[in-house]
Backbone as CSV, one residue per row, in Angstrom:
resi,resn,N_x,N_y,N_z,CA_x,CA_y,CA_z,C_x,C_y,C_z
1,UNK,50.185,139.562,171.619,51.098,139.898,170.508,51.684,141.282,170.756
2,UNK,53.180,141.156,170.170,53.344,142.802,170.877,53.874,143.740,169.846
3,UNK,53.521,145.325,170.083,53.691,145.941,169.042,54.485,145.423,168.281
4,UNK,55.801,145.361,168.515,56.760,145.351,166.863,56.010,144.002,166.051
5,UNK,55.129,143.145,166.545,54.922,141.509,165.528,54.161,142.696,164.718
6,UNK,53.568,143.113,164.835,51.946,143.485,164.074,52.792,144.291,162.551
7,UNK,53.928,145.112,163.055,54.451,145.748,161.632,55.189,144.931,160.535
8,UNK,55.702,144.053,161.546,56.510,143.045,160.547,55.395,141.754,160.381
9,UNK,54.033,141.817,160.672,53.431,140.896,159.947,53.108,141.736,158.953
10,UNK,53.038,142.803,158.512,52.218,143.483,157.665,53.317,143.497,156.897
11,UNK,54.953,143.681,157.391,55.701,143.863,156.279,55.586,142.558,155.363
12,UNK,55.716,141.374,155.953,55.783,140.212,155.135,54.948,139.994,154.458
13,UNK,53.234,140.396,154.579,52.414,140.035,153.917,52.527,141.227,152.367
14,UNK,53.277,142.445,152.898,53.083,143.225,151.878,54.078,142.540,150.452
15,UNK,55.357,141.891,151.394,56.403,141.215,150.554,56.003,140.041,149.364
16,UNK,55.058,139.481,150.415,54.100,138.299,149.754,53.236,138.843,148.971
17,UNK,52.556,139.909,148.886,51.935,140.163,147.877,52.668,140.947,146.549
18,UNK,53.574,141.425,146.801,54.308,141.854,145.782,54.783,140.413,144.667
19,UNK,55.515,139.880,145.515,56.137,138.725,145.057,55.064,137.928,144.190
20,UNK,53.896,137.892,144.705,52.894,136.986,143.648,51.963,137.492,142.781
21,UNK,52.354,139.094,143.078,51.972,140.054,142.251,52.677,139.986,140.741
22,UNK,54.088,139.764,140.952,55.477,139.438,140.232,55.208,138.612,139.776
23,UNK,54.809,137.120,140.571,55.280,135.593,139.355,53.859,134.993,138.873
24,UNK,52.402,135.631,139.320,51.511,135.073,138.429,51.262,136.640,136.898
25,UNK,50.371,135.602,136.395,50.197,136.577,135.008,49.169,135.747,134.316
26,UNK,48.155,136.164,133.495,46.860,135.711,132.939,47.308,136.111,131.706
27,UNK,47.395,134.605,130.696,47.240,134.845,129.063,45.986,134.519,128.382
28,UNK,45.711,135.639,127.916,44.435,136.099,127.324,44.363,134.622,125.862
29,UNK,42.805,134.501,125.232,42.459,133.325,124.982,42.718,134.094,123.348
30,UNK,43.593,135.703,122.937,43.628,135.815,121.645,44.904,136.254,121.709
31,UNK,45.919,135.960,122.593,47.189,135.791,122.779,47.999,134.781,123.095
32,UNK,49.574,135.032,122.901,50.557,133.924,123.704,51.383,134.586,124.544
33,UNK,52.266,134.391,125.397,53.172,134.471,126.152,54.606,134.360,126.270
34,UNK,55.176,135.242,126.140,56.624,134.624,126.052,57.146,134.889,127.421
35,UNK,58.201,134.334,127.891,58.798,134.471,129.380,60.137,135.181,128.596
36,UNK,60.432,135.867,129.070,61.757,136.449,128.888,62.627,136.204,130.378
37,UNK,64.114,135.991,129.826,64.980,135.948,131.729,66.296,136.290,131.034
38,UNK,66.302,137.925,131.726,67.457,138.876,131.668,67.431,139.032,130.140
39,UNK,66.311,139.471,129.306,66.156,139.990,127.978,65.877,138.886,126.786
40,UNK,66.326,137.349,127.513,66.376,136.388,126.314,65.239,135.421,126.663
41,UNK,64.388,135.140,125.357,63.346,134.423,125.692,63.384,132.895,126.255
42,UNK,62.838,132.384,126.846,63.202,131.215,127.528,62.051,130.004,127.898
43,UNK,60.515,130.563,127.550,59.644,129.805,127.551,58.224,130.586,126.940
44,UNK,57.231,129.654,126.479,55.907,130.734,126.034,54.925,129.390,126.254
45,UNK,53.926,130.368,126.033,52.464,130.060,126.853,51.848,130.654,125.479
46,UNK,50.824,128.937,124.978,50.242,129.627,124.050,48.727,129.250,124.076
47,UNK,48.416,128.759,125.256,46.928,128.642,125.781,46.778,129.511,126.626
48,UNK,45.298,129.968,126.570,44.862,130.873,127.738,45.112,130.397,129.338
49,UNK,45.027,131.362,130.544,44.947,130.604,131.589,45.753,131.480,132.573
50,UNK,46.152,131.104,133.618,46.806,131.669,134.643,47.844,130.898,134.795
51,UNK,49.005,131.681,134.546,50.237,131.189,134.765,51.466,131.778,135.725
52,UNK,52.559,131.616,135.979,53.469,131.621,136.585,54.995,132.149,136.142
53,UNK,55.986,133.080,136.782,57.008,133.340,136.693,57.965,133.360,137.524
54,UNK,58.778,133.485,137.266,60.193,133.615,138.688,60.581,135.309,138.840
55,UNK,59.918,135.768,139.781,59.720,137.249,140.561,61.047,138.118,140.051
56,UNK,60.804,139.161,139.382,61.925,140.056,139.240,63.538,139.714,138.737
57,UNK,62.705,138.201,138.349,63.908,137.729,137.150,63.420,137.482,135.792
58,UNK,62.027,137.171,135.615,61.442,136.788,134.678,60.649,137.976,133.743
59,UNK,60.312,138.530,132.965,59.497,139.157,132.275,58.170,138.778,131.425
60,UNK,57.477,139.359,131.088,56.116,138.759,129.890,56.406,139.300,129.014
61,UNK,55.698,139.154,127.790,55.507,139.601,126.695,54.506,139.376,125.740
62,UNK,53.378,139.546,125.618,52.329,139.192,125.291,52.214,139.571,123.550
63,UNK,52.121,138.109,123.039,51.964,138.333,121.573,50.741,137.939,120.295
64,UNK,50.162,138.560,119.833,49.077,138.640,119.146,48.726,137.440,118.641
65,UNK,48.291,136.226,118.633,48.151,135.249,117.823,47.187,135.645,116.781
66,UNK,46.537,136.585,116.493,45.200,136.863,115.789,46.256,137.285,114.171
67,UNK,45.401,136.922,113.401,46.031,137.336,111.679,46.809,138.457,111.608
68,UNK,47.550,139.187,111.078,48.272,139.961,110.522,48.647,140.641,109.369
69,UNK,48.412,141.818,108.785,48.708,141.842,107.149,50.005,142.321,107.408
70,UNK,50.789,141.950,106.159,52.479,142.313,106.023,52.024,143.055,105.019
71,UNK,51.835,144.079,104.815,51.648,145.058,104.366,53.147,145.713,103.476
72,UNK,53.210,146.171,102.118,54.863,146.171,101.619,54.405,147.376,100.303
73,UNK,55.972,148.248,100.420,55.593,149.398,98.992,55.853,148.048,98.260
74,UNK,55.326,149.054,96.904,54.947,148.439,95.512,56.180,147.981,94.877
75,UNK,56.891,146.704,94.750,58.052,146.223,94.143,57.929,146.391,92.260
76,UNK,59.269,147.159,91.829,59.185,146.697,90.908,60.139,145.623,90.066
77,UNK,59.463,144.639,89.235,59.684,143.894,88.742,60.361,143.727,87.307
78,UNK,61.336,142.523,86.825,61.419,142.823,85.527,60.841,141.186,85.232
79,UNK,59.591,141.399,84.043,59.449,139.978,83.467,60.381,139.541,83.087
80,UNK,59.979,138.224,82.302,60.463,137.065,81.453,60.855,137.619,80.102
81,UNK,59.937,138.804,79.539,59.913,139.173,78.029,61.215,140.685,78.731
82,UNK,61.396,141.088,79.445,62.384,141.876,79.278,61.544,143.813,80.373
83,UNK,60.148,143.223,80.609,59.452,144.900,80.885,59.285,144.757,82.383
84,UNK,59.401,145.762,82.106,59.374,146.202,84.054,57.625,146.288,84.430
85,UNK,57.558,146.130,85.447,55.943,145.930,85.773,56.336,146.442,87.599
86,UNK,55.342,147.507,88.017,55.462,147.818,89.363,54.234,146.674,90.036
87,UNK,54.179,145.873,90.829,53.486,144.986,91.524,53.253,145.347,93.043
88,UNK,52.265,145.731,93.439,51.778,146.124,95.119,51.031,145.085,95.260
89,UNK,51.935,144.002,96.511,51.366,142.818,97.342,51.110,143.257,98.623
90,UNK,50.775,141.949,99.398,50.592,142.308,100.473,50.191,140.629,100.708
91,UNK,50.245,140.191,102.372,50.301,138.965,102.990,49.717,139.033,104.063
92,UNK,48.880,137.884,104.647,48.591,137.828,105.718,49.009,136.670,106.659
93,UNK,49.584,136.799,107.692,50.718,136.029,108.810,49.989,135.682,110.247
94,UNK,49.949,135.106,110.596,49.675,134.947,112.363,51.217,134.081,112.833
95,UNK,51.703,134.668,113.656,53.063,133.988,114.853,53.006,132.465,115.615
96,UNK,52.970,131.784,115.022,52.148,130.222,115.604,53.572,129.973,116.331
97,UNK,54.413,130.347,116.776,55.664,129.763,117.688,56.587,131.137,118.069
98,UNK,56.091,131.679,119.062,56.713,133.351,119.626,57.951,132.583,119.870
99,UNK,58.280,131.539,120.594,59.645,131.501,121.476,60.718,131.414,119.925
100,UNK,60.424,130.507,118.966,61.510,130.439,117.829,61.301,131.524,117.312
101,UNK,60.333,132.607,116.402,60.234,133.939,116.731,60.973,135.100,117.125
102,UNK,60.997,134.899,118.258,61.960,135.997,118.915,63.389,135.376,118.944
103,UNK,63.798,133.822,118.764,64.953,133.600,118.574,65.627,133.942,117.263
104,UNK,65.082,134.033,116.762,65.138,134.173,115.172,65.440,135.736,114.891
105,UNK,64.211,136.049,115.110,64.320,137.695,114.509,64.320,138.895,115.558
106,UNK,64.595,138.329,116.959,64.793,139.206,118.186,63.338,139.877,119.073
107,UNK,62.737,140.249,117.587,61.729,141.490,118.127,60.536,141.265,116.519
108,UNK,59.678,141.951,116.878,58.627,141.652,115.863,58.871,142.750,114.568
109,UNK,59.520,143.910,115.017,59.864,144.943,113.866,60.962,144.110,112.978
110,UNK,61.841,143.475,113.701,62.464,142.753,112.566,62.379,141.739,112.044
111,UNK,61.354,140.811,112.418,60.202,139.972,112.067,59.866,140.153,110.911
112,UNK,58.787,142.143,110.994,58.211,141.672,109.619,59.110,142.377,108.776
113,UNK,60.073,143.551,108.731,61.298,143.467,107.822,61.828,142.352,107.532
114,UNK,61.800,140.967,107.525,62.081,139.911,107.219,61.698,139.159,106.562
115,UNK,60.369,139.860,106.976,59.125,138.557,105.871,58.654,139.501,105.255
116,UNK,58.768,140.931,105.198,58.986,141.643,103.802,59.861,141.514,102.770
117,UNK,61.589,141.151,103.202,62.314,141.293,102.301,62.214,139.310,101.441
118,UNK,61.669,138.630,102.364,61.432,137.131,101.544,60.310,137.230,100.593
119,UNK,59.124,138.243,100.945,58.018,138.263,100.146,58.270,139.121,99.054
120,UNK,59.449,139.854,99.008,59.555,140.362,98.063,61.057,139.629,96.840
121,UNK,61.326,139.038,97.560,62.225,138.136,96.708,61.500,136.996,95.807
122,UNK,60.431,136.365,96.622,59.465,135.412,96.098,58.656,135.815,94.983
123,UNK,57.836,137.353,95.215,57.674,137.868,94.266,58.671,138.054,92.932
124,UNK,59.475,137.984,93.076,60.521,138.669,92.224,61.264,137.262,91.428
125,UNK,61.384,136.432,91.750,61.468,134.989,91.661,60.139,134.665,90.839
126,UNK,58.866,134.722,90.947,57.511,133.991,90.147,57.439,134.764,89.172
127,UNK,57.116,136.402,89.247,56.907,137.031,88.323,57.962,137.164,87.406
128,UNK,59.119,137.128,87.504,60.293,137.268,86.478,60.376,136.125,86.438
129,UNK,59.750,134.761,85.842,59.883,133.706,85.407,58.589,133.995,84.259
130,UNK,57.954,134.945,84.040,56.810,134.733,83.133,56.829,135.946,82.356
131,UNK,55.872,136.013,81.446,55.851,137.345,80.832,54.550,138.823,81.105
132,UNK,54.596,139.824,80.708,53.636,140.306,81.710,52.053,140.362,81.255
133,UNK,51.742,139.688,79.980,50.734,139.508,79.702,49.857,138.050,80.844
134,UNK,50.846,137.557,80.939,50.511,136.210,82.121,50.194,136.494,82.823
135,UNK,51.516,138.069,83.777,50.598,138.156,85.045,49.603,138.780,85.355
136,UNK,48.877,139.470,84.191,47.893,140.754,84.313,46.683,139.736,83.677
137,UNK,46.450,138.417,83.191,45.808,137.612,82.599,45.140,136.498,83.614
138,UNK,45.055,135.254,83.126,44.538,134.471,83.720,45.219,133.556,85.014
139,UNK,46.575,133.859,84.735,47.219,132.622,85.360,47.654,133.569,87.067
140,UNK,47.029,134.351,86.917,47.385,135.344,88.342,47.591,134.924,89.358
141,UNK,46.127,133.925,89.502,45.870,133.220,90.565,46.691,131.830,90.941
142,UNK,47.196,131.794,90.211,48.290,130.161,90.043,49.866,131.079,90.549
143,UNK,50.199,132.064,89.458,50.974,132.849,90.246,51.279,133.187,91.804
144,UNK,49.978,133.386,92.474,49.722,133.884,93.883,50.060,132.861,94.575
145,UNK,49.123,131.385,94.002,49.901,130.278,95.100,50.825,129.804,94.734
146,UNK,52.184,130.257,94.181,53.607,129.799,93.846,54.189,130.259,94.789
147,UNK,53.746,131.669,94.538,54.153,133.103,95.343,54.507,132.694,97.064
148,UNK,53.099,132.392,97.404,52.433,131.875,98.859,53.397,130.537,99.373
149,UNK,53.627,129.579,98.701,54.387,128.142,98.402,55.928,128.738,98.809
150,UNK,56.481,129.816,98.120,58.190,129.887,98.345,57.490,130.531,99.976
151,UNK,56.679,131.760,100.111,56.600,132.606,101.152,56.831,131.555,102.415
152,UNK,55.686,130.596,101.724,55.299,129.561,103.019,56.774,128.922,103.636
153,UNK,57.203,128.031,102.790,58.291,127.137,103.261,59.909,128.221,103.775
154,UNK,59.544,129.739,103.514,61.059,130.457,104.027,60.672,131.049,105.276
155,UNK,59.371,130.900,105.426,58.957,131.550,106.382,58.765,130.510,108.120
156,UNK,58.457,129.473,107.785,58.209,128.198,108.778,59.418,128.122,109.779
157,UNK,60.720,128.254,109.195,61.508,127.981,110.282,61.851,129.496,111.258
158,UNK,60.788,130.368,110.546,60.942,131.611,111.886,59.617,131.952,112.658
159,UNK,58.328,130.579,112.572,57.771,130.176,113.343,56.647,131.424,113.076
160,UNK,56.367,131.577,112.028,55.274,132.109,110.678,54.951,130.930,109.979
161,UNK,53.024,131.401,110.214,52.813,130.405,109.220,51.874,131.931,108.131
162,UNK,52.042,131.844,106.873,51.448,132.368,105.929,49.919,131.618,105.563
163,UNK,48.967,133.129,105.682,47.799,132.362,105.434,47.258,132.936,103.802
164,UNK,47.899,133.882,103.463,47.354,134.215,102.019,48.326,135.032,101.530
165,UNK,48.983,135.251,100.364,49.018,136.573,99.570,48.254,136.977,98.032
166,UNK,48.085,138.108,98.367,47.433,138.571,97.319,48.284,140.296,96.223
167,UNK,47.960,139.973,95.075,48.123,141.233,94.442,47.278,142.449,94.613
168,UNK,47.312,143.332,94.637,46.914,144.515,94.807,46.740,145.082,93.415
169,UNK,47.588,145.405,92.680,47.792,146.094,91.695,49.186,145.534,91.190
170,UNK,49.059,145.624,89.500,50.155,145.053,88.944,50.137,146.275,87.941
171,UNK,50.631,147.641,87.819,50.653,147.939,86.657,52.157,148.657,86.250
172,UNK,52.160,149.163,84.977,53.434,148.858,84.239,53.857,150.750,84.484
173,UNK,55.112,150.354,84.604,55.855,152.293,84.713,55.048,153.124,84.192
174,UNK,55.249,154.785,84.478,54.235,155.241,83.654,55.550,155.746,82.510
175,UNK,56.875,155.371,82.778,57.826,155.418,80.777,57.434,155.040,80.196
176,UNK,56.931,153.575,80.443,56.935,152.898,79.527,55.461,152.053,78.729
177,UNK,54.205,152.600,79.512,53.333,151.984,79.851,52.640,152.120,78.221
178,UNK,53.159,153.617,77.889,52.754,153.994,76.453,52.953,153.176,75.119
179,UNK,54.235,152.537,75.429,54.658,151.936,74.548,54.413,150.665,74.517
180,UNK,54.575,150.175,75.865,53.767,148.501,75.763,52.258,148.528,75.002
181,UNK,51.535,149.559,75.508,50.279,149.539,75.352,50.385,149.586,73.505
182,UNK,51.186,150.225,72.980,51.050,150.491,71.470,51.688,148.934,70.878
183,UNK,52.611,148.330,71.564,53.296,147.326,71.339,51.784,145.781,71.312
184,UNK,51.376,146.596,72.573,50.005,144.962,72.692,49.248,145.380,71.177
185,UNK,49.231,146.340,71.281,47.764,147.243,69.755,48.403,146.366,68.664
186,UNK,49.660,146.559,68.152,50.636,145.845,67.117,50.446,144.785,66.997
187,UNK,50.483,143.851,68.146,50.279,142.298,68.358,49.478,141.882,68.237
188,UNK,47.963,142.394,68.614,46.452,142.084,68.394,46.044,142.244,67.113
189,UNK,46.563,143.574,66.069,46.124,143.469,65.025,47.420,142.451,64.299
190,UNK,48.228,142.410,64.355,49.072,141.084,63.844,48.366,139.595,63.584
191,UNK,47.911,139.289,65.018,47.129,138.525,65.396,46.116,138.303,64.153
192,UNK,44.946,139.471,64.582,43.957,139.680,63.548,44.246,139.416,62.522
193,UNK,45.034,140.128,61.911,45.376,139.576,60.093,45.676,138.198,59.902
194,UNK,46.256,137.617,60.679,46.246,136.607,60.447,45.765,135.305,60.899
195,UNK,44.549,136.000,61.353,43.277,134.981,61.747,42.221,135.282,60.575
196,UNK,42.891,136.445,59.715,41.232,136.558,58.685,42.342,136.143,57.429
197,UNK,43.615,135.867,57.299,44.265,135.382,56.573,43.877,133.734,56.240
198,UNK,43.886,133.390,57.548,44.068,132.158,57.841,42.275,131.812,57.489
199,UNK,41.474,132.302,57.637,40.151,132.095,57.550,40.155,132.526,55.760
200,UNK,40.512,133.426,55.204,40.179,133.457,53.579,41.078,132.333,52.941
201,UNK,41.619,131.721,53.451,42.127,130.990,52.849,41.387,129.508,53.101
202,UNK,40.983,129.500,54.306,40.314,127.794,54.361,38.491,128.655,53.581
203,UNK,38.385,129.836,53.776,37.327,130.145,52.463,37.235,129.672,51.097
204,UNK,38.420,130.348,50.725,38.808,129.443,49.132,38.539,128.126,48.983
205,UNK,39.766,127.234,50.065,38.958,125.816,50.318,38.180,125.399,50.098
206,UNK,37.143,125.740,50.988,36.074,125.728,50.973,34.774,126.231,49.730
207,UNK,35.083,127.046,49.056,34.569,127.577,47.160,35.175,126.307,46.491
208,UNK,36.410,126.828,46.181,37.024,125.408,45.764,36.510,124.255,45.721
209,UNK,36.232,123.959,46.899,35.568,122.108,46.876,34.270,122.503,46.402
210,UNK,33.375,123.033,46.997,31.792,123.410,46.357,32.123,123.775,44.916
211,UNK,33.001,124.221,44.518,32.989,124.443,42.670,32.749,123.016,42.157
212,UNK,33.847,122.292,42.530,34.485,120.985,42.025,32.909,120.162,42.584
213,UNK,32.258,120.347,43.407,31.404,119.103,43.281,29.884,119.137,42.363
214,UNK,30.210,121.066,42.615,29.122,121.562,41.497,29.326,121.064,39.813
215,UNK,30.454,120.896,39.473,30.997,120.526,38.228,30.626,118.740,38.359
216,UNK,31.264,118.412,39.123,30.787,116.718,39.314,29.421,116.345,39.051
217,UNK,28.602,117.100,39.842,27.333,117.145,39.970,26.591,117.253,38.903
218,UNK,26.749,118.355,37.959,25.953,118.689,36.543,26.797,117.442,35.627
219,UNK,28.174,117.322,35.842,28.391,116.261,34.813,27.760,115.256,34.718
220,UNK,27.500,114.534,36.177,26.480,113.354,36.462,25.757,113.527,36.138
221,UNK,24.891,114.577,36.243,23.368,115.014,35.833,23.057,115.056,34.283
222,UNK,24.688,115.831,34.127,24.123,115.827,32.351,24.141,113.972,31.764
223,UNK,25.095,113.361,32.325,25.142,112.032,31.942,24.193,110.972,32.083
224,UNK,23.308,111.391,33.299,22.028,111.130,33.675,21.458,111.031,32.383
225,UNK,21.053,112.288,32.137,20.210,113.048,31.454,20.472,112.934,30.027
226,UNK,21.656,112.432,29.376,21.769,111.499,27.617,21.665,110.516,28.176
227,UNK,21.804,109.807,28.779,21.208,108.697,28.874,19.624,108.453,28.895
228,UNK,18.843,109.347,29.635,17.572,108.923,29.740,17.033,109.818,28.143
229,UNK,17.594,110.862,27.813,17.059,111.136,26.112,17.636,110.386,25.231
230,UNK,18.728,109.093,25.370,18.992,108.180,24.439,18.215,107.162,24.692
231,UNK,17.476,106.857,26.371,16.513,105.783,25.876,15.190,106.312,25.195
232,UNK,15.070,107.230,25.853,13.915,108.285,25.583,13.934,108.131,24.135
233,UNK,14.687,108.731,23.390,14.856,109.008,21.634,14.540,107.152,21.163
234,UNK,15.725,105.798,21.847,15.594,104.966,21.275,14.004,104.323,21.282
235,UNK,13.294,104.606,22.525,11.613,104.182,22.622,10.916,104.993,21.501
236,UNK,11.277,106.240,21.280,10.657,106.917,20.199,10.689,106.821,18.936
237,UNK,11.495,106.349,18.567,11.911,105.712,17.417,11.436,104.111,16.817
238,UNK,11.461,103.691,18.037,10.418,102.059,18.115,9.694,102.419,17.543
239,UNK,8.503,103.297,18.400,7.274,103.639,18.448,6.998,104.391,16.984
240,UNK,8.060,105.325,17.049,7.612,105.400,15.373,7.854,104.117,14.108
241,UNK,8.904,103.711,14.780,8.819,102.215,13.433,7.339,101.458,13.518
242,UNK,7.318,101.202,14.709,5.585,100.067,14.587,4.729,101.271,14.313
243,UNK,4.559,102.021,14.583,3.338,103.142,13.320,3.596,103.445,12.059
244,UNK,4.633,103.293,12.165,4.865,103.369,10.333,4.572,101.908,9.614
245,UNK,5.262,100.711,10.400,4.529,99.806,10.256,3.026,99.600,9.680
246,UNK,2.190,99.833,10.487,0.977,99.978,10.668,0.418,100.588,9.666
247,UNK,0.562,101.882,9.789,0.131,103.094,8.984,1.160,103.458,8.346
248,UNK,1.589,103.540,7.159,2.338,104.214,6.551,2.436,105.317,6.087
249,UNK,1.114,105.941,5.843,0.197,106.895,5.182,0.177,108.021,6.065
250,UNK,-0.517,107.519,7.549,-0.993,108.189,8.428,0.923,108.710,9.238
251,UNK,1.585,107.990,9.105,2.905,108.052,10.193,3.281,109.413,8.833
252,UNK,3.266,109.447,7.643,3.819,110.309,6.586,3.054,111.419,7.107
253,UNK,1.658,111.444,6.837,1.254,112.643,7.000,1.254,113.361,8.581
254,UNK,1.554,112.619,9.637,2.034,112.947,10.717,3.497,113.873,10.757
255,UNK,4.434,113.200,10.172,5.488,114.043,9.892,5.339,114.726,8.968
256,UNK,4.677,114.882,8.411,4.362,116.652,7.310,3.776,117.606,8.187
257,UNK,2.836,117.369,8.997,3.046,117.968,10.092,3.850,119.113,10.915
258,UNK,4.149,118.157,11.495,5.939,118.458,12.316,6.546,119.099,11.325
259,UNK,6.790,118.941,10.223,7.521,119.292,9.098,6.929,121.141,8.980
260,UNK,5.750,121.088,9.312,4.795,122.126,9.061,5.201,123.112,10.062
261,UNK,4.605,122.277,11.230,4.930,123.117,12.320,6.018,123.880,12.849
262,UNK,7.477,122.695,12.222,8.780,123.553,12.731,9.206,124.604,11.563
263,UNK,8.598,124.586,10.565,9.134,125.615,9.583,8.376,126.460,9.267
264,UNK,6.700,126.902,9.154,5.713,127.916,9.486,5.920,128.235,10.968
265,UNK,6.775,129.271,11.353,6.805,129.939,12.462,6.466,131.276,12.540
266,UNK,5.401,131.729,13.183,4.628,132.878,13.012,5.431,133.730,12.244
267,UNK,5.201,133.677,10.688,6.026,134.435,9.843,7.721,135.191,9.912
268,UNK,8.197,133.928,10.686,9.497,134.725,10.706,10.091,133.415,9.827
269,UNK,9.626,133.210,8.850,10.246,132.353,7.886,9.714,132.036,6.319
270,UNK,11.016,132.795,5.519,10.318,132.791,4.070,11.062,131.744,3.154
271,UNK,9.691,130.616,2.687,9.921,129.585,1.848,9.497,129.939,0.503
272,UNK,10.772,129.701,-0.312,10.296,129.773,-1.626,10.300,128.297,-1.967
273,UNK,9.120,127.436,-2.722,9.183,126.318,-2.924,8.311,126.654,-4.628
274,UNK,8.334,125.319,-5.738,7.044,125.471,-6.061,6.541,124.168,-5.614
275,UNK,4.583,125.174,-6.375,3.467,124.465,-5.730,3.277,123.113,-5.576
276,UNK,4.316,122.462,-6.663,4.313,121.142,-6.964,5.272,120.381,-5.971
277,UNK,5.879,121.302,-5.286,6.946,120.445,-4.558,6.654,119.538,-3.527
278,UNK,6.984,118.398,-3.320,6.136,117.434,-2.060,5.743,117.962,-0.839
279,UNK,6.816,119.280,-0.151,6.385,119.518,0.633,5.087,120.062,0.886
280,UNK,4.453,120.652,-0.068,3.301,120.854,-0.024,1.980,119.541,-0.160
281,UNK,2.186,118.566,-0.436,1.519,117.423,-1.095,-0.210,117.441,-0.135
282,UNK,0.219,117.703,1.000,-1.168,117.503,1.210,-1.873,118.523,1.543
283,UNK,-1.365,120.060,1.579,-2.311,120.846,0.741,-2.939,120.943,-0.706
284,UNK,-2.205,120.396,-1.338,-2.527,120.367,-2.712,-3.784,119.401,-2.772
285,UNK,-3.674,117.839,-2.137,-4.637,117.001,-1.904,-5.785,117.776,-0.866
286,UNK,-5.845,118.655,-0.134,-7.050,118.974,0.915,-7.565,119.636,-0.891
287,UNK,-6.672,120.866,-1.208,-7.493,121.585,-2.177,-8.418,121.513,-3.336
288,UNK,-7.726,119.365,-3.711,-8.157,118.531,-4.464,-9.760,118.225,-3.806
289,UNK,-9.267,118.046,-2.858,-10.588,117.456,-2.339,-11.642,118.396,-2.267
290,UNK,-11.700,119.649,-2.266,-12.297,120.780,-1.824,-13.136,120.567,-2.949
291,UNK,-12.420,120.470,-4.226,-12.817,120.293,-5.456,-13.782,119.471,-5.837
């Protein structure tokens, strides 16, 4: 072999290694690949592996497939009822299609200026459909996936897929925050009064009917109750006819008695009679007899 082969084998091999230095390239297993040719993208690689290019015409570009937060200042909002509310979101994105991607939005800075200014329209779209007690309340979370739903479907044809958004903070100007806050105070005790309105009144109701059945009740009872002292009185009255029957004598001096008893009441009762008068008859007869 003679001198000059030996330099120009070395030149070619150096050529050859440049050159395949140039058209291979390894995409990592938490990345993708885009091929760029003369600045415009033209193919991507979104499995790991060892791949291939066309030497000093082709370029790489290696793009993150791993999650992403879209990170955004605090939008403010005007509800449904008329109040402004400042809202700090934020989203999380992974690039599931670099080649439509970069057709789309060129470069990734204007990527996520893009899917900032949709996430903030979407926002602005859910929350100004409601009022701001809604969004600071329960329905937040129903809010978020409306939110997520417009994000999702404006975002797909620039080869974003959205995996969450979330609120951060929702709170109200500090102009005006004073006055809502005195405005909710107004509404709650509004509220109040007329939940203890609404309660003294089914109170009354409620007296009301318990009066009326208390009245029902003793009427029955009292009606009960002449009835059983009209049979009561009519058995007593039997009972005194067949003893008088019987005894005539004994049923008389029984009711002189009674006669005795209800009108000698531990001296709070002064009878003038005389001695001869019947009512006395059967003291006069004991005194006879004494005799």
């Amino acid at each position: 072999m003679s001198r000059l082969s030996l330099p120009l084998i070395g030149i070619v091999l150096a050529v050859v290694l440049v050159i395949l230095f140039n058209s291979a390239f390894i995409v990592p297993e938490t990345h993708s690949a885009l091929v760029f040719r003369f600045g415009e993208p033209k193919n991507q690689y979104t499995e790991a592996g060892l791949r291939f290019k066309t030497p000093f015409i082709e370029n790489v570009r290696f793009i993150d497939q791993r999650n992403r937060n879209l990170d955004q200042e605090p939008t403010e909002i005007i509800a449904r009822n008329q109040e402004r509310l400042i809202v700090d979101a934020f989203a999380r994105y992974k690039i599931t299609d670099p080649l439509l991607f970069y057709q789309r939005v060129s470069n990734e800075e204007r990527g996520e200026r893009r899917l900032g200014s949709i996430l903030e329209d979407s926002i602005r779209a859910v929350l100004g459909s409601v009022t701001v007690d809604e969004i600071i309340s329960e329905r937040r979370s129903e809010l978020m996936g409306q939110i997520q739903e417009q994000l999702t479907t404006s975002a797909r044809p620039l080869g974003v897929e959205i995996i969450d958004v979330k609120i951060r903070r929702a709170d109200l100007p500090q102009t005006n925050s004073e006055a809502v806050f005195q405005r909710m105070i107004a509404e709650r005790r509004q509220l109040a009064q007329q939940y203890r309105s609404e309660g003294n009144e089914r109170a009354n109701q409620i007296r009301a009917q318990a009066d009326r059945q208390v009245i029902e009740i003793k009427a029955q009872a009292e009606e009960e109750a002449q009835k059983i002292r009209g049979a009561a009185d009519a058995q007593r009255n039997a009972i005194f006819a067949s003893a008088y029957g019987k005894d005539p004598e004994f049923f008389a001096f029984y009711r002189s008695l009674l006669a005795y008893e209800e009108a000698l009441q531990d001296g709070e009762t002064t009878i003038l009679l005389s001695p001869e008068s019947e009512f006395f008859r059967y003291f006069n007869n004991l005194q006879g007899n004494r005799q």
